[in-house]
C-alpha positions as CSV (number, residue, x, y, z in Angstrom):
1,X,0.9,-9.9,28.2
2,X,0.0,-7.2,26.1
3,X,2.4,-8.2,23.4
4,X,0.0,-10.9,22.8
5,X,-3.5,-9.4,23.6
6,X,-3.0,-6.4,20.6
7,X,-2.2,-8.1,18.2
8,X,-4.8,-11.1,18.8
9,X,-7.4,-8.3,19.4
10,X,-6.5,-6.5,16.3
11,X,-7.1,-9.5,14.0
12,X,-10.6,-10.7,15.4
13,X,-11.4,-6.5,14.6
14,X,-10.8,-7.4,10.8
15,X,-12.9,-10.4,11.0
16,X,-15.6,-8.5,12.5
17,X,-14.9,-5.8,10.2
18,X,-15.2,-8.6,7.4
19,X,-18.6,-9.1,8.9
20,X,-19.5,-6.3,9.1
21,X,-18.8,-5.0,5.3
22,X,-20.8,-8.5,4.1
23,X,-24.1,-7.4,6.1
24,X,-23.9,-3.7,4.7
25,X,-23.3,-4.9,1.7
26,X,-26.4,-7.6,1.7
27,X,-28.6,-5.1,3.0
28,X,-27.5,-2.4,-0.1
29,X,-25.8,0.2,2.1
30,X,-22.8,1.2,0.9
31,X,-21.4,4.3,2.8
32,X,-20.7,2.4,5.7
33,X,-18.5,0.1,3.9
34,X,-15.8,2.8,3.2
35,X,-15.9,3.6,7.2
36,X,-15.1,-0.3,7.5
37,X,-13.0,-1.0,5.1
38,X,-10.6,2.2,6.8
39,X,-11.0,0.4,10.3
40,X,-10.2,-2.7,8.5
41,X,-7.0,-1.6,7.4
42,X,-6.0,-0.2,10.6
43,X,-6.7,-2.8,12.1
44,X,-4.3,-5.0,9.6
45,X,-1.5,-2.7,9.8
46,X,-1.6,-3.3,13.7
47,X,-1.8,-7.2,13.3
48,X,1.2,-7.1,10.8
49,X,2.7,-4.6,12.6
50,X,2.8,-6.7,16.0
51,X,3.3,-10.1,14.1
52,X,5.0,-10.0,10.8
53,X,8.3,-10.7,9.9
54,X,10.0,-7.2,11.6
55,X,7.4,-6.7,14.4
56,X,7.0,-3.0,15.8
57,X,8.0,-4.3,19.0
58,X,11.6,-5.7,18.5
């Protein structure tokens, strides 16, 4: 079951973390957005890493 749940949860992280980067960005704060844009990318490695084309789990 968790072979599913991960990687699911991993890519509705990078659309909240898509959010989340538009609203600091509208409201002119841009530190955040480096914090974001890192959890973003974790977040992406771990959805390509459970789905792509040579999945991490075999």
């Amino acid at each position: 079951m968790s072979q599913i749940l991960v990687p699911v949860s991993a890519i509705c992280w990078v659309l909240v973390m898509i959010g989340a980067i538009i609203i600091h960005l509208r409201h002119g704060d841009a530190k955040p957005v480096v914090g974001n844009l890192i959890y973003l990318a974790l977040a992406a490695f771990i959805a390509w890493g459970r789905f792509g084309p040579e999945s991490f789990t075999g």
